[in-house]
C-alpha positions, 0 to 999 in steps of 0.5 A, spaced: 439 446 516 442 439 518 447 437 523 453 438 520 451 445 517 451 447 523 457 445 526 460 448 519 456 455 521 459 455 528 466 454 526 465 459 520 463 464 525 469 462 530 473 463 524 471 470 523 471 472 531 478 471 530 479 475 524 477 480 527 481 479 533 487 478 528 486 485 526 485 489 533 492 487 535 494 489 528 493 496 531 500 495 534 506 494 531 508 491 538 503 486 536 502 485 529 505 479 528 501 476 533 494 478 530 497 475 523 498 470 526 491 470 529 488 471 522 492 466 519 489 460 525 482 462 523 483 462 515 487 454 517 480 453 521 476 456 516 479 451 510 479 445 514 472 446 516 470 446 508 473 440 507 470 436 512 463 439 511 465 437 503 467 431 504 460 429 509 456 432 504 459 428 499 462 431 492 461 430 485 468 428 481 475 426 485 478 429 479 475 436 482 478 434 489 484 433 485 485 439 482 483 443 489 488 440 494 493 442 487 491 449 488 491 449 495 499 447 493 500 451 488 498 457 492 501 455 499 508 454 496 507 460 492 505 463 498 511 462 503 517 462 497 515 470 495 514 471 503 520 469 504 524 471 497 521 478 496 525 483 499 521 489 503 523 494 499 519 490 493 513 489 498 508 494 495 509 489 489 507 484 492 501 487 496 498 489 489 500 481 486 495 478 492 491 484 491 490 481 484 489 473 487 484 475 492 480 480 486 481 474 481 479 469 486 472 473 487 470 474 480 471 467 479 467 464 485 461 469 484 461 467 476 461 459 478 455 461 482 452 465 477 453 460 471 454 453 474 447 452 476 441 448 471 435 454 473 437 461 473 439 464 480 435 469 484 436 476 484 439 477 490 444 471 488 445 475 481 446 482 484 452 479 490 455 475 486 454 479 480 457 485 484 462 480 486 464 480 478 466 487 478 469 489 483 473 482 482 476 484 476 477 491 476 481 489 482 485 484 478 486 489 472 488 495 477 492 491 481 496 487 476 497 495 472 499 498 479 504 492 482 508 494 474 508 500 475 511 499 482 515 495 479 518 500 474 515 496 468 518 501 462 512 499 458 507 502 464 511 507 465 510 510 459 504 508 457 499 514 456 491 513 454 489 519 451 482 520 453 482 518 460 476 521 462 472 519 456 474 512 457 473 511 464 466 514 463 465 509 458 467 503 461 463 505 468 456 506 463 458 498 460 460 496 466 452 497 469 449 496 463 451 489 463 450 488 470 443 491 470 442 486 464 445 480 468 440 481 474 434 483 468 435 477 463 437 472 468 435 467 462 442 469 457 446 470 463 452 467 460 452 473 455 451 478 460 456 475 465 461 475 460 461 482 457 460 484 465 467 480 466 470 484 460 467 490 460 470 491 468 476 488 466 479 493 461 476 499 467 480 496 470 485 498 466 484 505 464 483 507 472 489 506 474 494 507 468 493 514 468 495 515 476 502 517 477 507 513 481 505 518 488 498 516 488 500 508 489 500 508 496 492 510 495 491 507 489 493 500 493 489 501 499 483 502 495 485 496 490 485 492 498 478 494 500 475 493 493 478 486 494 474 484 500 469 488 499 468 482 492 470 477 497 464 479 501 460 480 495 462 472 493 461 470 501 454 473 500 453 469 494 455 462 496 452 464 503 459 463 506 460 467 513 467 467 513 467 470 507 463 475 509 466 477 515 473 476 512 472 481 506 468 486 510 473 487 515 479 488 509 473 491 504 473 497 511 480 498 513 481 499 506 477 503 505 478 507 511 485 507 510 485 510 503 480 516 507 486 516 511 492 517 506 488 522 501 486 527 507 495 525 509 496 529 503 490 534 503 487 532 497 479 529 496 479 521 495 477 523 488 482 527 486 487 522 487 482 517 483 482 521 478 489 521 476 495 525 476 498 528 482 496 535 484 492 540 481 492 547 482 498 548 478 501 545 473 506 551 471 508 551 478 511 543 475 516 546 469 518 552 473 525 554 475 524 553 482 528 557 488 533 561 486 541 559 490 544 554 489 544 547 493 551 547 499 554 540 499 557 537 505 561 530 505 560 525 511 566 527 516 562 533 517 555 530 517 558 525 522 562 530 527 555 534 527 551 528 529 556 526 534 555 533 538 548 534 537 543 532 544 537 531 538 537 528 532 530 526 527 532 521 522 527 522 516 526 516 511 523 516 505 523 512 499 530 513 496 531 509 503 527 504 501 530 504 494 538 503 497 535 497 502 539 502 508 534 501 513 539 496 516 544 501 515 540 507 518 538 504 525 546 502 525 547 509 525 542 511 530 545 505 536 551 508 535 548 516 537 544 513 542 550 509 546 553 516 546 547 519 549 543 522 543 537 522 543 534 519 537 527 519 533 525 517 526 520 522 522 514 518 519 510 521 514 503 517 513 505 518 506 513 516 505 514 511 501 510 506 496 504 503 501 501 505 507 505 503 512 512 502 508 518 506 513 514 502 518 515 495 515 522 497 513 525 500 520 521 494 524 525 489 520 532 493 521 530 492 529 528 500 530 524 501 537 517 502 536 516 507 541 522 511 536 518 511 530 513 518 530 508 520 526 507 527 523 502 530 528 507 528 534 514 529 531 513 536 526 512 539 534 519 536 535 524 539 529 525 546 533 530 543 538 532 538 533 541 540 533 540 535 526 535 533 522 537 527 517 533 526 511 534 520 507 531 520 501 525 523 502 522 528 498 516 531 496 514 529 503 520 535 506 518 541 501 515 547 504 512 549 498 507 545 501 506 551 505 504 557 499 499 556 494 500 555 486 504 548 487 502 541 486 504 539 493 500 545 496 496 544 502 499 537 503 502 536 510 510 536 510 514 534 515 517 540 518 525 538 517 526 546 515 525 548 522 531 544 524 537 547 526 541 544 522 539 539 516 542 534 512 539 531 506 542 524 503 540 524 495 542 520 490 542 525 485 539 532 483 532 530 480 525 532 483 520 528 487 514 525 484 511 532 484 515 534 478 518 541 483 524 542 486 524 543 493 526 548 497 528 544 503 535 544 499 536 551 497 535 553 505 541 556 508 541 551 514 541 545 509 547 541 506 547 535 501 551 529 501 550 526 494 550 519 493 547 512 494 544 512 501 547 505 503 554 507 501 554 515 504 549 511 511 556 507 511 561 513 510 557 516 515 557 510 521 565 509 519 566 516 521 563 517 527 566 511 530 572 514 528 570 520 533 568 515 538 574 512 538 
């Protein structure tokens, strides 16, 4: 190892010491923005690093270092526009789309290392870099099907694939095999390399079209740790210690993350991974759900009993998300503070389309931090509640949750029945992800007010000022 070589080392370690930093202050959303921004300095250090040890070494072509500084670009200007331009309803697209960049990336470092040079690779680069291919193109595949249903693509909604099972197995067997012979027959390496890329590739595909839309907050936390962990593998392969540390950490937050979300909705990693939502009972899905009828309620109402009411819990679900009334919400909340209310946001681990969604969402509306609980501190607290507001959030709310023989049995549900009086904001009469009604609307101490949450939210804020006047 010469001297530059081991200046690269140094700063390459630096870059991943402050990856790690980067993500212990993400811990917080206090200071979250700062661990990225932490993360990002060590990226840019790691980058610029790259190119001074390339251009001290020397390189080949000036056309290759052309075509890099174009990519970098391309990447870069991509990069800011859609951070930029994506709305944050639309963010667990946009996680999905970097999932499928990252996991293609990976694929396509570890094959230049196992194709590009003159002699056959060793068996540890075959097997990292190798390892790199898989799991970087089932990320890639499995991101890109998952960021189209998010996205409400007709086409994936609605595709089915007869034989799920079969052809996951079958996909899985290929995959391995062709793996193994890679790392076997190093000598027809082009052979087995490709059919390694294709044969992950399409399971890619048949894993993640058959999962419903409620699983996708766990789907994309494991596309996320299958993402680092095929950047550590290429890391591992080019022998790269940024690389390596950088994917560990995203390959184990994902990874522990995704732990976390399954056992949020009661349901083993497996299963979720398996496809479809629930299991226990499929009837529970079609049948007549409770009996009575759903009592609707009109914002005057809704906003006389939020002006009387000493403790009130909002509870935001995706529907919040879908209307964009975040802004509109917190509008509401600082109006019942100014009057003396006692105000808290309802977090469910799993409201929303990605892990963290309503959080996002309510920090960009300027919500306290310190207002935002989670599920195990604030289901305590709805007792004493004069008003549970929901909006729109649904299967997270239903207390079948709490009987067996539903699809959503067992899953921990924020307990807004317990409330004194609850309000739930809906755009119309149909059912959850789960396929069930919920019986939250069917409760005595519940009332409807039907209609776009944007829209009703306004209806809501215009009338409580009118009673502040």
């Amino acid at each position: 190892m010469n001297a530059i070589d081991t200046v690269a080392w140094f700063v390459y370690l630096l870059s991943a010491v402050m990856f790690v930093i980067g993500l212990h202050f993400m811990n917080s959303p206090k200071t979250a923005r700062r661990g990225n921004q932490i993360s990002a300095v060590g990226m840019v250090i790691a980058v610029i690093m790259a190119f001074v040890h390339l251009f001290v070494t020397g390189y080949r072509s000036n056309i290759a270092i052309i075509l890099l500084l174009l990519g970098i670009a391309i990447g870069a200007v991509a990069g800011v526009v859609s951070a930029k331009k994506v709305k944050m309803t639309d963010m667990p697209q946009l996680v999905s789309i970097f999932n499928t960049v990252g996991g293609g990336a990976a694929a396509l470092v570890a094959l230049n290392d196992i194709l590009t040079p003159a002699k056959a690779p060793g068996l540890v680069v075959l097997i990292t870099a190798g390892l790199g291919v898989v799991i970087g193109s089932v990320t890639f595949t499995g991101s890109l099907v998952a960021a189209g249903k998010l996205q409400g693509v007709k086409f994936l909604r609605k595709l089915t694939l007869p034989g799920k099972g079969f052809l996951n197995v079958l996909f899985i067997v290929l995959t391995i095999a062709s793996f193994v012979m890679l790392c076997v027959q190093p000598g027809q390496r082009l052979l087995w390399a490709v059919l390694t890329t294709v044969f992950a590739l399409v399971y890619g595909l048949v894993f993640v079209i058959p999962i419903g839309g409620a699983d996708m907050p766990v789907v994309i936390s494991v596309l996320n740790a299958c993402t680092g962990t095929a950047v550590a593998m290429s890391g591992l392969a080019i022998d790269n210690v940024a690389l390596i540390v950088a994917g560990a950490l995203v390959g184990a937050a994902g990874a522990t993350l995704s732990i976390l979300m399954a056992q949020a909705m009661n349901r083993p990693l497996h299963s979720v991974l398996a496809g479809g939502f629930g299991g226990a009972s499929n009837a529970s899905a079609n049948d007549d759900g409770p009996e009575g009828t759903m009592k609707e309620t009109t914002a005057d109402d809704v906003a006389v009993q939020l002006v009387y009411a000493q403790k009130v819990i909002f509870v935001p679900g995706f529907g919040l998300a879908q209307a964009q009334a975040q802004r509109e919400l917190a509008d509401l909340g600082e109006l019942l503070k100014e009057h003396g209310v006692e105000v808290s946001y309802a977090i469910h681990p799993v409201a929303g389309r990605m892990p963290g969604h309503m959080n996002v969402l309510l920090a960009e509306a300027n919500v306290p931090y310190d207002e935002l609980v989670d599920l195990d501190d604030i289901n305590p607290q709805f007792p004493s509640a004069n008003v549970a507001l929901v909006v729109g959030a649904n299967d997270v709310t239903n207390p079948a949750a709490r009987r067996p023989g539903t699809p959503v049995s067992g899953m921990p549900i924020l307990d807004v029945d317990q409330a004194q009086h609850v309000v739930v904001m809906k755009r119309g009469r149909g059912r959850g992800y789960a396929g069930i009604e919920n019986e939250l609307y069917f409760e005595d101490n519940t009332q409807m007010l039907f209609g776009d949450a944007k829209a009703g939210l306004q209806a809501v804020i215009a009338a409580v000022k009118e009673l502040l006047a």
